[in-house]
N, C-alpha and C positions, 0 to 999 in steps of 0.2 A: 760689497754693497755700495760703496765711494764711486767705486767704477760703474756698476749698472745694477741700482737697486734690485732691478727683479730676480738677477740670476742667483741671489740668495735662495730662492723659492724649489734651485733646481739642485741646491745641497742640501734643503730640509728633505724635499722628494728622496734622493738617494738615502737620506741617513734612514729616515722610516723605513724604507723598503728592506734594506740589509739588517737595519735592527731586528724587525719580526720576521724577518723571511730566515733569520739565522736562528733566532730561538726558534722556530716549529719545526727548521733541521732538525737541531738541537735534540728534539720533543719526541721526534719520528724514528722507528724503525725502520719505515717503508723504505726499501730501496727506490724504486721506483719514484713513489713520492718525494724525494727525499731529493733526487737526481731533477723534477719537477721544479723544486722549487731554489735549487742551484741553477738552473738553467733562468729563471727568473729575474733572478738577481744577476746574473751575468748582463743577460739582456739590455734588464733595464739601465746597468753601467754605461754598459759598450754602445748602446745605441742613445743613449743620450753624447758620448762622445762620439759620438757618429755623424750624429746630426749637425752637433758644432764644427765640428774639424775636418767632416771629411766628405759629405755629401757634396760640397760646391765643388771640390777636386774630381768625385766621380761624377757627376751632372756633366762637368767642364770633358771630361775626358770618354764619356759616352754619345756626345755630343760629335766627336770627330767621326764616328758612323753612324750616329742619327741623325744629321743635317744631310748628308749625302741622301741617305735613302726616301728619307720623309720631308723633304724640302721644312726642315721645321727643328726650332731648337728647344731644349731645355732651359727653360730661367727657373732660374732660384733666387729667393733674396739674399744677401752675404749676413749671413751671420756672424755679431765679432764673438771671439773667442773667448769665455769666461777662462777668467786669470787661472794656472794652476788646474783644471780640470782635469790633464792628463794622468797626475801626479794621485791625486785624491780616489780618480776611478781606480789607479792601480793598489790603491792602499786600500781602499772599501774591499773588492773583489779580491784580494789577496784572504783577510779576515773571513768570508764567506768560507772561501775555499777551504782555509784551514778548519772551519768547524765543520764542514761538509767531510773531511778527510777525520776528526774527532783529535786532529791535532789540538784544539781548545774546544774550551766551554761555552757556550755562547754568553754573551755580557748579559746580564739582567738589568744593568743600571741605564738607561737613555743617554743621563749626561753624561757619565763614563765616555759612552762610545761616540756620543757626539764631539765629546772633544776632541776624541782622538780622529776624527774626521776633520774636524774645524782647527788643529792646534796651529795658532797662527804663524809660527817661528816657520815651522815646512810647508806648511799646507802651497804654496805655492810656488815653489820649487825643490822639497823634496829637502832630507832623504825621503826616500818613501820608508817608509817605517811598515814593522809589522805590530799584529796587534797585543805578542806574545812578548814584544819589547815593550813597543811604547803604553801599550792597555796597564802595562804593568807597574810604569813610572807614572801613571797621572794618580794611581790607587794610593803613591805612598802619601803620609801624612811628612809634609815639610812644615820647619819652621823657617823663615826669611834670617839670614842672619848675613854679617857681613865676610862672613868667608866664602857666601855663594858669590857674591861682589869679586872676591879675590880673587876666582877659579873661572867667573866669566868673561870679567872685561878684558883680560888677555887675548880672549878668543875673537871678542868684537875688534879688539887691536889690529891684532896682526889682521883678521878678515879685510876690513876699512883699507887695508894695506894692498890685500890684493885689490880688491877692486878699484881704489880710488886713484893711485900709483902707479900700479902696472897696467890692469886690463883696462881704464882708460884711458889712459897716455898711448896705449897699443890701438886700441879701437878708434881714437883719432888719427893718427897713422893710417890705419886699415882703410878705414872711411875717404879718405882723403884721395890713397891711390886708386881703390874701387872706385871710386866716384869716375873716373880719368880713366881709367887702366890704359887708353890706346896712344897716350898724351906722356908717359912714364915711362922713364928709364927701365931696361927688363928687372937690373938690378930690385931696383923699390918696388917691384912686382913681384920676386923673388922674396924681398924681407918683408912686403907683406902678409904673403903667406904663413912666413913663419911666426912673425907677430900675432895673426888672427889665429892661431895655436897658442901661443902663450898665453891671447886675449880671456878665449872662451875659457881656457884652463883657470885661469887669475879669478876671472868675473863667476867663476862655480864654484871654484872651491872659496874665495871670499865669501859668496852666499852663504855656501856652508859652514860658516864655520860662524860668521853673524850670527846663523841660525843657532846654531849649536851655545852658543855663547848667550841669548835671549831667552832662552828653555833652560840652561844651568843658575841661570838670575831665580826661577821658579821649581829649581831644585832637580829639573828632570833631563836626564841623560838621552841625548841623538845619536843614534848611529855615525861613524864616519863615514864618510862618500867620497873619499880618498884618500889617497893613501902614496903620494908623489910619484904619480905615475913615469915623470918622464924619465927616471932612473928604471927603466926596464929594458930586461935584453932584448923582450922582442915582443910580438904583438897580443901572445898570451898572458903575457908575465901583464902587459900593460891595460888591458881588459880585467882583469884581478884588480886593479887598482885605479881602474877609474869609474865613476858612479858608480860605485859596489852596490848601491842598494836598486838599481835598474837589472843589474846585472845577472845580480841573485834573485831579483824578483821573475824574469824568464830562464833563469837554470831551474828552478824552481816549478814552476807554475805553465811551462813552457817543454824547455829542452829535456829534462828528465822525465815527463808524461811522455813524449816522443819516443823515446827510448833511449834516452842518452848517448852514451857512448859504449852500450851493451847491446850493441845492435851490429849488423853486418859494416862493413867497409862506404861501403853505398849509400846505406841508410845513415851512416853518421852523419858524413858530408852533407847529407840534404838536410840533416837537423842543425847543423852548424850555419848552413844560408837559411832555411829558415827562421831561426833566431835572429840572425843579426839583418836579416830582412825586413822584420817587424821591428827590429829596435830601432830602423832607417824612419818606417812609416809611423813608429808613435810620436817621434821627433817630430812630426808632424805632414803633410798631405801634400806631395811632390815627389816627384819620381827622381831629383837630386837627391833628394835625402833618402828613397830607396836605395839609390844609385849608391852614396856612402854609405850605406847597411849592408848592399851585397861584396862590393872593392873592398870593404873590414873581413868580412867573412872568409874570402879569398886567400887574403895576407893570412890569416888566423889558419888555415887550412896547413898553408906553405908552411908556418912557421910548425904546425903537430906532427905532418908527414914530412916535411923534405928537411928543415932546420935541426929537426932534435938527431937525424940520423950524420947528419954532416960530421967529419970528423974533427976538422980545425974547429978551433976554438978561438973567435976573438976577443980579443983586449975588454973589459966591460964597458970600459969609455966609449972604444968605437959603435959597440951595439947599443950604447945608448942614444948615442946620436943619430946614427941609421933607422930605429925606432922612431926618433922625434921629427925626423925627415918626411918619412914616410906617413907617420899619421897627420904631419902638416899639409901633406899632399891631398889627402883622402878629405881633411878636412874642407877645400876648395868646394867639394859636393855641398859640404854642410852649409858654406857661407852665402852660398849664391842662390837667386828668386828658381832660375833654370838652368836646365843643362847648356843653353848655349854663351851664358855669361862663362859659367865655368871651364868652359871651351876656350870663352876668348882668352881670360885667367892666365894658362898652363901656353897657350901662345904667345903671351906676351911674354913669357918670364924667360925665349929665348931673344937674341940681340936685335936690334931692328936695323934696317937699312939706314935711317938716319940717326946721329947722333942726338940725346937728351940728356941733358945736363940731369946728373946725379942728384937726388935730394937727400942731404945727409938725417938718419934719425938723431933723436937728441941726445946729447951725450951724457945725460942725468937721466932717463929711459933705461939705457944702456949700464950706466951704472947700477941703477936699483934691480935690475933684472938678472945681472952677475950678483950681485948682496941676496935677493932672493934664494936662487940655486944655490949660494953659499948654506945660508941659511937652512933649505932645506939637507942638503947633502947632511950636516949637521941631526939636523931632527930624523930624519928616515930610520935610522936605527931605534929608536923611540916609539915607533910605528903611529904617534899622532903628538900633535902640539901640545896636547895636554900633560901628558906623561914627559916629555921635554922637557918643559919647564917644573914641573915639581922635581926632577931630578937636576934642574940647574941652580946653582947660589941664588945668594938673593943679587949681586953686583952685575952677574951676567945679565940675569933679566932685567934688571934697570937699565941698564947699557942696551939691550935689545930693544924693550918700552921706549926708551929715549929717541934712539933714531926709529921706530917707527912712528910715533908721535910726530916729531918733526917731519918725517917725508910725506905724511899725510897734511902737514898745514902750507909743505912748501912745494911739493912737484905734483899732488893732485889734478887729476885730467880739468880742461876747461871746460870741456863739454856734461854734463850732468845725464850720462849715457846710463839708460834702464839696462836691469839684469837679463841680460840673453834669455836665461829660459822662462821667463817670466812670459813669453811665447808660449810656452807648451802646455 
């Protein structure tokens, strides 16, 4: 509402609709009807994300054969993107679905379900939560005491740490050579790349876990939405561990209505590009970021048919790195407006005819960003921060608290860079 008053009006719309349109599921026998008013509610999801995100893309791109033919263009006005809309449609329509399937009951309560629409901690960059988690943590009765204190600020700690530290001390980096790229040594084109990897990584899972740390202040448990991806051998292991709650949300909702992986040889493959096809286009309306959903897909193929039959076996180190390599490359699709920025990107990062002075990254970057990996390699068998730390003394975690408090007052980015997905 800070951002654009009115678009308030277009999350009361959705909450009403899914409210009643899920109790008279709920209420109905009718197949038929029943399928009626699931399709309603999709509708009216998807096509309100439609209209924000993606009609000006298909206008602009219907456009490159309807000028030719009809001497005559499509205009549209640009509509800006309400904050977090992606997120929300997919958490509504999820709820739907699941009472449509009689996996739940429908909410009888408004404000129940309204909050769990509106819960301010995710609503705008997620996890996407379901309603059989989160419906379930706004019901309990909390009392505030100070041991919720004890078990969140941890969370906001270390998060303030990714994002303020790394991904933007990295995203100033990134910014800097992007800006230039033809003007850059290939090198700092090179660690850019793998910067705006660690960036996007830093600046989401930070959200998340702010997040998660804002919602434990009020008693109520988030999902994790990671789970240190870049300790994976390969691009399946690494897909399990990052955005899990996107991820599950089209294995889900998606790939297993497809037929999963109970289907011919042929037909998996196409369910496997089509997933990670649409997980290109919810990121949002550009044929880069199809472009990254189909190259994911691809590696993810490689790595089900051709990597599990291989017989050598590498080092985990080296497959982890080969992993972080590769998804830094793929990433290039994500970071760029078009495909021909990304073009120039992957040209640059080979040697140029004339000599450019190197520009070295900061060697306190570089530091916190080996302290990080440390850090995690540590926590990963823990399978989240939270669990870490209740199994650490009290001395470690002080020592932990300590220098991250300080890296946040002393190497924090200069630039006051918004959260990446805060986009979507």
């Amino acid at each position: 509402m800070y951002f654009i008053p009115k678009y308030i009006l277009c999350l009361f719309f959705l909450i009403l609709v899914d409210f009643f349109l899920a109790k008279k599921i709920g209420a109905t026998d009718n197949q038929k009807r029943k399928k009626l008013l699931l399709f309603l509610s999709i509708a009216s999801n998807f096509g309100l994300l439609f209209y924000f995100k993606y009609l000006s893309f298909f206008a602009d791109s219907l456009n490159v054969l309807w000028i030719p033919l009809f001497d005559s263009k499509i205009s549209l006005t640009n509509e800006i993107l309400p904050i977090g809309l992606s997120f929300h449609t997919f958490q509504s329509v999820s709820y739907v679905i699941d009472v449509y399937k009689k996996k739940l009951k429908p909410e009888t309560h408004l404000g129940i379900y309204s909050t769990y629409v509106l819960f301010f901690p995710q609503m705008v960059a997620g996890p996407i939560e379901r309603f059989s988690t989160l419906g379930n943590e706004l019901k309990k009765n909390t009392v505030f005491t100070f041991d919720l204190i004890k078990k969140a600020a941890p969370l906001i700690l270390i998060g303030l740490f990714y994002k303020m530290v790394i991904a933007d001390n990295c995203g100033e980096y990134v910014n800097s050579t992007y800006a230039s790229v033809q003007e850059k040594n290939n090198f700092n084109v090179l660690i850019a790349v793998f910067l705006f990897c660690i960036q996007i990584y830093c600046d989401f899972f930070g959200y998340s876990l702010i997040a998660q740390g804002s919602a434990k202040l009020f008693g109520i448990k988030l999902i994790d939405n990671f789970s240190f991806p870049f300790f994976s051998e390969n691009l399946v292991v690494f897909w399990k561990k990052w955005h899990i709650s996107l991820t599950s949300w089209f294995r889900d909702y998606v790939y297993i209505p497809l037929g999963g992986s109970r289907v011919s040889v042929f037909k998996h493959l196409l369910n496997i590009v089509i997933v990670f096809t649409l997980s290109g286009l919810w990121h949002g309306a550009g044929f880069n970021l199809i472009i990254w959903g189909f190259v994911h897909s691809v590696f993810y193929l490689f790595a089900i048919y051709i990597l599990k039959k291989m017989p050598v076996k590498l080092p985990k180190i080296v497959t982890y790195i080969f992993t972080f390599i590769l998804v830094a490359f793929i990433f290039v699709f994500f970071r760029n407006g078009d495909l021909s920025e990304s073009i120039l990107i992957f040209k640059n990062i080979f040697p140029k005819e004339k000599s450019i002075t190197f520009e070295p990254v900061s060697l306190f970057l570089v530091l916190n960003i080996v302290i990080l990996f440390f850090i995690e390699y540590r926590v990963r068998a823990y399978l989240n921060y939270q669990t870490f730390l209740l199994n650490n003394n009290f001395y470690k975690n002080l020592i932990l608290y300590s220098y991250l408090l300080f890296a946040i007052l002393t190497f924090s980015g200069i630039d006051n860079l918004p959260f990446i997905y805060f986009q979507f």
